[in-house]
C-alpha positions in Angstrom: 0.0 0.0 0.0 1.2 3.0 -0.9 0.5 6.3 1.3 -0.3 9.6 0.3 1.4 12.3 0.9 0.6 16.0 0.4 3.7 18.6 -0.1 5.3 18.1 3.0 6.2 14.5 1.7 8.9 16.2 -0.3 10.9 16.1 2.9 10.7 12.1 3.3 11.7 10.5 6.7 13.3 13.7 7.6 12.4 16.8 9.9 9.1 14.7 12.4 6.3 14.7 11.7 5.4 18.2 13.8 7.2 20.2 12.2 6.2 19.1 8.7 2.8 19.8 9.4 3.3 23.3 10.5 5.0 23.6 7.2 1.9 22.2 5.4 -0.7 24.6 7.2 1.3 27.5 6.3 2.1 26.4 2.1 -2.2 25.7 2.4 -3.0 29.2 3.6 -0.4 30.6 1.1 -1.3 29.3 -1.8 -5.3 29.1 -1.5 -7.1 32.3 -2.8 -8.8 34.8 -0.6 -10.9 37.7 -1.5 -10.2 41.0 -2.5 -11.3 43.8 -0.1 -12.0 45.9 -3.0 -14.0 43.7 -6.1 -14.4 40.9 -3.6 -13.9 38.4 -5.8 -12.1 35.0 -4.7 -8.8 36.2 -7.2 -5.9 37.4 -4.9 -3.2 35.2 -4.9 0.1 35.7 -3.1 3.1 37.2 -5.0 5.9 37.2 -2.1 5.9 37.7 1.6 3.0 40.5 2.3 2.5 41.7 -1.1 -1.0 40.2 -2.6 -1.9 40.9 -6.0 -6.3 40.7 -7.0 -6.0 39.3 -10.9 -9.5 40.3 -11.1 -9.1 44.2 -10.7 -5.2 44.3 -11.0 -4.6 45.5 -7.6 -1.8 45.0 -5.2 -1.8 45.4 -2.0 0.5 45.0 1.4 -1.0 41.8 3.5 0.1 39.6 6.3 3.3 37.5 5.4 0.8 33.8 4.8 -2.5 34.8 4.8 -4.4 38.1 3.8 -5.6 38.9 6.9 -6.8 35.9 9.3 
């Protein structure tokens, strides 16, 4: 049987299995679209650490570091 693994399953036997979930959480929250305060439509997406970007009505805007604003 083979088990299935999401992205932290990159890492293999290595790291426990803590710490590898924290790291899963946080690349979920990152990468998931959230809406946009101003069109809010489900469109903004994450461009680097705090800067979020609507591709709906081509806005950019400052953010929390993972999330938008949870």
């Amino acid at each position: 049987m083979v088990k299935k693994t999401k992205g932290s399953g990159r890492f293999g036997a290595r790291y426990g299995a803590p710490l590898k979930r924290k790291r899963l959480n946080i690349e979920e929250k990152q990468k998931k679209l959230y809406e946009c305060p101003l069109c809010l439509k489900h469109s903004v997406k994450r461009v680097s650490s705090g800067i979020w970007h609507c591709h709906k009505c081509d806005t950019k805007f400052a953010g929390r570091a993972y999330t938008l604003g949870e």
